[in-house]
C-alpha positions as CSV (number, residue, x, y, z in Angstrom):
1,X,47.6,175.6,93.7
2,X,46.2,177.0,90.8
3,X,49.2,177.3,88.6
4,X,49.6,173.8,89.7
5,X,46.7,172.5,88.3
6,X,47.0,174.6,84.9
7,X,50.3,172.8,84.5
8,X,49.3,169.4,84.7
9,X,45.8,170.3,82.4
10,X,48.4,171.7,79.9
11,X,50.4,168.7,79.9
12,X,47.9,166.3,79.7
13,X,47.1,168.2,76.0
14,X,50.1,168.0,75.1
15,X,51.3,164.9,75.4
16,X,47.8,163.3,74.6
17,X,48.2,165.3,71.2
18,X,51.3,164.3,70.3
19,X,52.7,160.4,68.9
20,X,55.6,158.6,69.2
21,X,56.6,159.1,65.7
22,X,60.5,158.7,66.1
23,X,61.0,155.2,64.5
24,X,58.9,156.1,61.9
25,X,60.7,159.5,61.3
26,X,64.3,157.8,61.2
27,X,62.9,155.5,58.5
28,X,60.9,158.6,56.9
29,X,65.0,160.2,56.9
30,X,67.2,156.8,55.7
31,X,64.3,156.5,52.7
32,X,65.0,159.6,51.5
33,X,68.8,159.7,51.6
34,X,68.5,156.4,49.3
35,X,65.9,157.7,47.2
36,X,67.6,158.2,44.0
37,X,70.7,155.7,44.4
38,X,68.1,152.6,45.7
39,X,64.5,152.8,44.9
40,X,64.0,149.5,45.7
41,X,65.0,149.9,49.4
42,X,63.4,153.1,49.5
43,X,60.3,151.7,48.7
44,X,60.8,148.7,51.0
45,X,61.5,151.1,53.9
46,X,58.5,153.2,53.5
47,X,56.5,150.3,52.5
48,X,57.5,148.7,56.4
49,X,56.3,151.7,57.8
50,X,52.3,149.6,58.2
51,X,50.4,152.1,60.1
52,X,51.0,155.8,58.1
53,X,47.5,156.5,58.6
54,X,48.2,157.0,62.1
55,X,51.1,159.7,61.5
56,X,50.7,162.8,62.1
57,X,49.9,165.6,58.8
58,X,53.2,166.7,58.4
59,X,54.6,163.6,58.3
60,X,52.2,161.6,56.2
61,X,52.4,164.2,54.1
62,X,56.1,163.8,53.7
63,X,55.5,159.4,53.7
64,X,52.9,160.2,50.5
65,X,55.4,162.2,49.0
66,X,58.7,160.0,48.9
67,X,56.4,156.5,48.6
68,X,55.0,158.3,45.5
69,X,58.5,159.1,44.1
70,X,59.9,155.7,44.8
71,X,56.7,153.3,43.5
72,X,57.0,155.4,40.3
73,X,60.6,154.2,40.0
74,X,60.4,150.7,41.0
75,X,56.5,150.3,39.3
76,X,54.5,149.5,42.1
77,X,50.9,151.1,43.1
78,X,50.5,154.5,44.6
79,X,49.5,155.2,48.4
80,X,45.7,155.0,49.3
81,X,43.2,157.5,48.0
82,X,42.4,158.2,52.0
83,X,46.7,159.1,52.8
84,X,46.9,161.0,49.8
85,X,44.1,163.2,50.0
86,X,45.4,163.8,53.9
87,X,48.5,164.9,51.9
88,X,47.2,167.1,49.5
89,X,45.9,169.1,52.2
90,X,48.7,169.4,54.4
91,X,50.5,170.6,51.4
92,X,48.2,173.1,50.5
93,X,48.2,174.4,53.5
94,X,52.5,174.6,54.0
95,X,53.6,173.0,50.9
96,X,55.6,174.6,47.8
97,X,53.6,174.5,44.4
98,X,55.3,172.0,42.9
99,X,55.1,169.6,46.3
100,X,51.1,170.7,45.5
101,X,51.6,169.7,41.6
102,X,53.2,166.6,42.7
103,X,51.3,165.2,45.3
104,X,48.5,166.0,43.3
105,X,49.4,163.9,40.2
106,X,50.0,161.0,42.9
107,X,46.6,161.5,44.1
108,X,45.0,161.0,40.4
109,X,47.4,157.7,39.8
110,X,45.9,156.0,43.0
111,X,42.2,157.2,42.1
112,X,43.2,155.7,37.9
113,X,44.4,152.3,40.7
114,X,40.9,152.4,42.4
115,X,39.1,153.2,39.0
116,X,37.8,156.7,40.2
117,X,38.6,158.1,36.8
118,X,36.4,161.3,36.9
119,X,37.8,161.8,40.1
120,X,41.3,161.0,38.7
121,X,40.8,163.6,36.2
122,X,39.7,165.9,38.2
123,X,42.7,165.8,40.9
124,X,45.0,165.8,37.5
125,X,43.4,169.1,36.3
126,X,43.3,170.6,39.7
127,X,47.2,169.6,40.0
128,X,47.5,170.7,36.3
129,X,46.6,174.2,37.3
130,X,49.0,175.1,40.3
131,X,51.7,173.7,37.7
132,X,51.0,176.2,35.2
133,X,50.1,179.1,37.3
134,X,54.1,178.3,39.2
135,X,55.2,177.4,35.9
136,X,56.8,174.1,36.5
137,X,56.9,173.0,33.7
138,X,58.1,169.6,34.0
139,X,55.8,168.8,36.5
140,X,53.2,169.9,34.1
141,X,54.4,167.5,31.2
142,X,53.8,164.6,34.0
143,X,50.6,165.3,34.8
144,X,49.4,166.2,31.1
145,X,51.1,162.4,30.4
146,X,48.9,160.7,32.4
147,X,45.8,162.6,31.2
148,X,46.7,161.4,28.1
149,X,47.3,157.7,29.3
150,X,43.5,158.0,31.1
151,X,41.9,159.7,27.7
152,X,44.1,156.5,25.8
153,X,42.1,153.8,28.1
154,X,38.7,155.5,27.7
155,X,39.1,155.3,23.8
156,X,38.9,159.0,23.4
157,X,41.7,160.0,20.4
158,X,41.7,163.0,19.5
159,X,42.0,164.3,23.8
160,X,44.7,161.8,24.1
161,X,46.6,162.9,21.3
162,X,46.0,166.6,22.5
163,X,47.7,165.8,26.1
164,X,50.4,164.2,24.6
165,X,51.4,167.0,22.9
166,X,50.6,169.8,25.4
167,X,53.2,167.4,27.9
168,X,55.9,167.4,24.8
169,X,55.6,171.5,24.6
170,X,55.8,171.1,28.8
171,X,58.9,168.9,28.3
172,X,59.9,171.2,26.1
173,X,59.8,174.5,27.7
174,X,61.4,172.3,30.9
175,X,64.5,171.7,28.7
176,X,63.7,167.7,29.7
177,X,64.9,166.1,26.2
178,X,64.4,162.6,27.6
179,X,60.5,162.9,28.1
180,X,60.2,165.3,25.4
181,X,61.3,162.4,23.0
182,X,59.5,160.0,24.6
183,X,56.3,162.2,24.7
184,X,56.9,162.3,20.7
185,X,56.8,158.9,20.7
186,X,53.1,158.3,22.3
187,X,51.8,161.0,20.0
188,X,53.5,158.7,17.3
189,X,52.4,155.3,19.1
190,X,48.5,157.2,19.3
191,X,48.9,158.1,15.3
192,X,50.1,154.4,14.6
193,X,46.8,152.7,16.4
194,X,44.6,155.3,14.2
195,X,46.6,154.3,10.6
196,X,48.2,157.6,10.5
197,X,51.4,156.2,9.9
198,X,53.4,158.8,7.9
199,X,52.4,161.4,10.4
200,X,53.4,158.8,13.4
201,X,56.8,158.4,11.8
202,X,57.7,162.0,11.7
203,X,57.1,162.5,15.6
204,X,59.6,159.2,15.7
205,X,62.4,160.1,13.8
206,X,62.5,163.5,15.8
207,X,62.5,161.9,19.0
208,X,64.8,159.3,17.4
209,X,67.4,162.0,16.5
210,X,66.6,163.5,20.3
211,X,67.8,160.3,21.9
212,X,70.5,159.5,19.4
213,X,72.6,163.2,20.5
214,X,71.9,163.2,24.4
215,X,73.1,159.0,24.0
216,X,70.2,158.1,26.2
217,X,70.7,154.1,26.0
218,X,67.3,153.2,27.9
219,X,65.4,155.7,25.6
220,X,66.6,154.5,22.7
221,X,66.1,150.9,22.0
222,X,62.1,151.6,22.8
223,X,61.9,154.4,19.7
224,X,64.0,152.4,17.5
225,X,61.1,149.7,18.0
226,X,58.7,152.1,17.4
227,X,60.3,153.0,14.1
228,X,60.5,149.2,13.0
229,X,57.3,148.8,13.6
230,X,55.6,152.0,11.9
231,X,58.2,151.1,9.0
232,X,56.5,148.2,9.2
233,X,52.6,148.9,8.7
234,X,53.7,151.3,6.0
235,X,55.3,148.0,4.0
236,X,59.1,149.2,4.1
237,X,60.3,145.8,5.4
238,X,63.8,147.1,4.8
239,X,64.0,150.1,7.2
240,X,62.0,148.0,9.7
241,X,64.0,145.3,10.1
242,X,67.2,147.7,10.3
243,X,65.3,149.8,13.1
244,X,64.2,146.5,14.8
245,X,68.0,145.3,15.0
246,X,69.3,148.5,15.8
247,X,66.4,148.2,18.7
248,X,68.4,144.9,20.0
249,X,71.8,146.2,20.2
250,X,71.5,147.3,23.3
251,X,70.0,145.1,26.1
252,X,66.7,146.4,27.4
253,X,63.1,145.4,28.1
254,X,62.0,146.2,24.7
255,X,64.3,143.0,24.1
256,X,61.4,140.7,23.4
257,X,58.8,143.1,21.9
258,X,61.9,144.0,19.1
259,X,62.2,139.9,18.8
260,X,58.6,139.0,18.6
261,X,58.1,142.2,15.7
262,X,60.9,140.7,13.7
263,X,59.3,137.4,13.7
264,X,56.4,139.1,12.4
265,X,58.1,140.7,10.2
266,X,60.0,137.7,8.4
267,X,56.6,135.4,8.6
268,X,55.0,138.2,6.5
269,X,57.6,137.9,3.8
270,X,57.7,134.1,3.8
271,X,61.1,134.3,5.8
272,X,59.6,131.5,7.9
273,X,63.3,129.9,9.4
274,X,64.0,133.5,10.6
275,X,60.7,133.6,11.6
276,X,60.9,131.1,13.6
277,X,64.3,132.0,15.0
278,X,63.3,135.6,16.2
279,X,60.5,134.0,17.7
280,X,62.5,131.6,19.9
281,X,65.1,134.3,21.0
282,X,62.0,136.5,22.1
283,X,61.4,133.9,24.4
284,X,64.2,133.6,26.1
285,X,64.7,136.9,27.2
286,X,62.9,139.2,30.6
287,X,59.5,140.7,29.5
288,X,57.4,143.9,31.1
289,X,54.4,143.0,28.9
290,X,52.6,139.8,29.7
291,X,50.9,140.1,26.4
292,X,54.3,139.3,24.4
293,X,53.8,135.6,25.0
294,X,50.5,135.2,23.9
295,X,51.3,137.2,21.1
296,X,54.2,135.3,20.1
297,X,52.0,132.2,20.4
298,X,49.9,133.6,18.1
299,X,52.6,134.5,15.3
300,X,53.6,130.8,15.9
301,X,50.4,129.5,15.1
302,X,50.3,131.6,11.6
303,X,53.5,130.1,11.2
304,X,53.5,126.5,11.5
305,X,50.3,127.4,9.6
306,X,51.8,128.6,6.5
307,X,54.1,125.6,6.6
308,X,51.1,123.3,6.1
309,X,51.5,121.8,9.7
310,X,47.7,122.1,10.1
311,X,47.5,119.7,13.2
312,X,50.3,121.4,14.8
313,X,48.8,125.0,14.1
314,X,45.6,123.8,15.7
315,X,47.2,122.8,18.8
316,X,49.3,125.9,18.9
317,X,45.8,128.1,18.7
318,X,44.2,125.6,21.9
319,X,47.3,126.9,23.9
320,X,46.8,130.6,22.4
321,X,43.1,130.4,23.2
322,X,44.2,128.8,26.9
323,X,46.3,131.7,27.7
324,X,43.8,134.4,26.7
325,X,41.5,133.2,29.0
326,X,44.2,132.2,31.4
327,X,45.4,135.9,31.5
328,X,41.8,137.1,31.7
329,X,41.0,134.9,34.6
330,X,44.6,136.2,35.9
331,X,43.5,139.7,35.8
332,X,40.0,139.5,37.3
333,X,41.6,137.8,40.1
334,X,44.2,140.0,40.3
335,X,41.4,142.9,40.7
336,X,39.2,141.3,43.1
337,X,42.8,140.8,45.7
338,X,43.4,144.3,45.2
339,X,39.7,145.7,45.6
340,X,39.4,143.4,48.9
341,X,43.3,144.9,49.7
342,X,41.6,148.8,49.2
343,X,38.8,147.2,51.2
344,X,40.6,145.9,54.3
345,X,42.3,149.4,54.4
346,X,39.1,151.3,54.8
347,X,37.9,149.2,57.2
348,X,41.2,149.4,59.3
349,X,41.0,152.9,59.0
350,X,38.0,152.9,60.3
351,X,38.7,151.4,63.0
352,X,41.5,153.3,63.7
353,X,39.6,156.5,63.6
354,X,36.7,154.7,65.9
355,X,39.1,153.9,68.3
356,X,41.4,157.2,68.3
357,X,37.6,159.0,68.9
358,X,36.8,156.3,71.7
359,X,40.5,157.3,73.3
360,X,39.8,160.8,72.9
361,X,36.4,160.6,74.7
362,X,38.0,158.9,77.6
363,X,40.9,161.4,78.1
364,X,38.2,163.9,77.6
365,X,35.8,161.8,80.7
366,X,39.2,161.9,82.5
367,X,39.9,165.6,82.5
368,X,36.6,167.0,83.1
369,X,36.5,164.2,86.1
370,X,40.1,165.7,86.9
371,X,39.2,169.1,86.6
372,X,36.1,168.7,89.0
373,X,38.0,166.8,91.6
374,X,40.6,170.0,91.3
375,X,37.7,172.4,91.3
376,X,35.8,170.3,94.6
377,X,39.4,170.7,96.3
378,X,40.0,173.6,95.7
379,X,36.2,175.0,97.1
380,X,36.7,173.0,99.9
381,X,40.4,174.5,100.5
382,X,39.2,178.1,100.1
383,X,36.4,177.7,102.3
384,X,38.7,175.8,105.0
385,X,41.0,179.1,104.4
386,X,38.4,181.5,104.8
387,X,37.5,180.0,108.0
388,X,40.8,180.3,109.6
389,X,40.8,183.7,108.1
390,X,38.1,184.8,110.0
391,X,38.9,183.0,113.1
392,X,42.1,184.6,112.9
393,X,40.5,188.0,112.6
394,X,38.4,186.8,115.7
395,X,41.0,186.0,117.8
396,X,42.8,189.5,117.3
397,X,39.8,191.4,117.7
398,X,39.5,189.6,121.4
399,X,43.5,190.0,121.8
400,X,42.3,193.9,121.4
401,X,39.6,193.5,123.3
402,X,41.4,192.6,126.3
403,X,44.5,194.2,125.4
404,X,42.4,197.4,125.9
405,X,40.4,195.9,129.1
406,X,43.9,195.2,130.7
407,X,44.8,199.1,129.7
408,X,41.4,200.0,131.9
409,X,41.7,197.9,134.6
410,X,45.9,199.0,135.3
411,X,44.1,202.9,134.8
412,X,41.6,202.2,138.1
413,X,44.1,200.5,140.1
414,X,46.6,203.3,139.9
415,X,43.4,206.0,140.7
């Protein structure tokens, strides 16, 4: 009876303790197997997957890992602070040092998302230090990157530039050519915004020459417009202009950055039908930066200025002035949406974790009730037993009794 009881106590544990987390697994498995031929339905997969916070360690752990890996290629926001820190411990605890490196960089790019930066720094330097100390080095050029991009947006130069260069000698050391050139290129890009341009356009024309001998095609048009426009700010209209074609030959997002420059470019030396040209074509082509049409407004104010159309120019600046505060208005909204999204998901988890602890509590209630019941029973059925016991006993001790009474009695019969 016992035994009995143990088994079903044991069961109840385990089954309590564990989750139906075989759907989610299967998608967890097809996500991954399409990781580096389909990011997009990667993401989408893992992005179905509504609930993670309610998967076990292990496997949200594993969720943080590939839905880090697949928003970085598709350029969408990281998971919540809340999963990855879950992650980040799990990992610690079972994980390799560069799944520790990793998911700590993903951890700093959501805290940058939520605007946590000393926090973001700090889970960047903690992440920064298990990749040196294992030596992967590439992981190491990721993370110093981003400490660069977080020194670059609190105005701090001289740190930025620093990061930049400690991920180039990462890149370096990791034999990664590709984000060695490109980490050239934000050192160069950090130079250019301080007006050291002849220093800038030494970091370029290495990573230019980097590019150019491993034929990287989607590296290469961005450092050609780099070039065009440091060639640019130091006057030499000539190189810039080749740099910024050679930037359009093949087709890439730096399409209409290349286009609006050149427009630039020919307005400042009175070119003003090229001008004008260079700016049309840069808008008619895909953008990443929604500052390129505001900034192409702008060059098309200057140039309808310099042709004397005074009214036209002044209508030109309204609309440039509209979309400034258009975007501005754009953004702020665009915050608030995803500070009520971060919101809603700490209040859901919340609830979640109120009512996994209010399940818990009545499993608990139902167990010790269950276990009382089993331990009444089995007082009752041990004192029922003991009872028969010594009846039992009893009755043999009278079945001697007379046993030996009969053995008397047949002795004085025969006498």
């Amino acid at each position: 009876m016992k035994n009995t009881i143990y088994l079903v106590l044991l069961l109840t544990v385990f089954f309590t303790g564990c989750r139906n987390e075989i759907k989610e697994q299967q998608l967890i498995d097809r996500a991954e197997t399409l990781l580096e031929i389909d990011s997009d339905s990667t993401y989408l997969l893992l992005d179905s997957i509504t609930m993670a916070d309610n998967l076990s360690d292990k496997l949200l752990a594993r969720w943080c890992m590939l839905y880090g890996k697949a928003a970085d290629k598709v350029h969408k926001d990281m998971p919540y602070v809340s999963q990855l820190l879950r992650a980040r411990t799990w990992y610690e605890k079972h994980g390799t040092p560069y799944e520790q490196a990793q998911i700590g960089l993903f951890l700093g790019r959501s805290y940058v998302e939520d605007r946590e930066y000393m926090k973001a720094m700090d889970a960047y330097t903690q992440a920064l230090d298990v990749a040196e100390r294992a030596k992967e080095y590439n992981v190491a050029g990721y993370i110093c990157s981003y400490m660069g991009d977080l020194y670059e947006l609190k105005g701090f130069f001289q740190e930025t530039l620093d990061k930049y260069n400690q991920s180039a000698d990462y890149f370096f050391k990791a034999d990664n050519k590709r984000s060695y050139a490109l980490a050239l290129k934000f050192m160069a890009q950090t130079l250019a915004f301080e007006d050291s341009c002849s220093l800038a356009l030494d970091y370029l024309l290495k990573a230019d020459s980097i590019v150019t001998s491993i034929q990287d095609s989607s590296a290469m048009p961005s450092i050609a417009n780099g070039l065009g426009n440091v060639y640019s700010m130091l006057g030499d209209t000539e190189k810039a202009e080749m740099y910024l074609l050679k930037s359009l030959e093949t087709d890439s997002l730096e399409m209409a950055t290349s286009y609006s420059a050149l427009s630039g470019l020919y307005m400042d030396i009175g070119d003003l039908e090229k001008a004008r040209l260079y700016l049309e074509k840069s808008r008619g082509v895909p953008i990443t930066n929604p500052y390129t049409p505001i900034s192409s407004l702008y060059t098309e104010y200057e140039i309808e200025k310099k042709c004397g159309n005074t009214e036209l120019a002044l209508s030109i600046l309204e609309q440039y002035v509209e979309q400034v505060n258009s975007i501005y208005n754009s953004t702020i909204h665009l915050d608030v949406l995803d500070a009520e999204k971060r919101y809603n998901h700490v209040l859901l988890l919340n609830e979640n974790t109120k009512l996994h602890n209010s399940n818990l509590l009545i499993i608990i209630t139902i167990i010790v009730i269950g276990s009382f019941l089993c331990i009444i029973v089995l007082y009752y059925n041990n004192r029922k037993n003991k009872m028969l016991y010594e009846q039992e006993v009893k009755l043999k001790e009278n079945e001697e009794r007379i046993s030996v009474l009969s053995y008397e009695l047949e002795e004085k019969k025969k006498k």
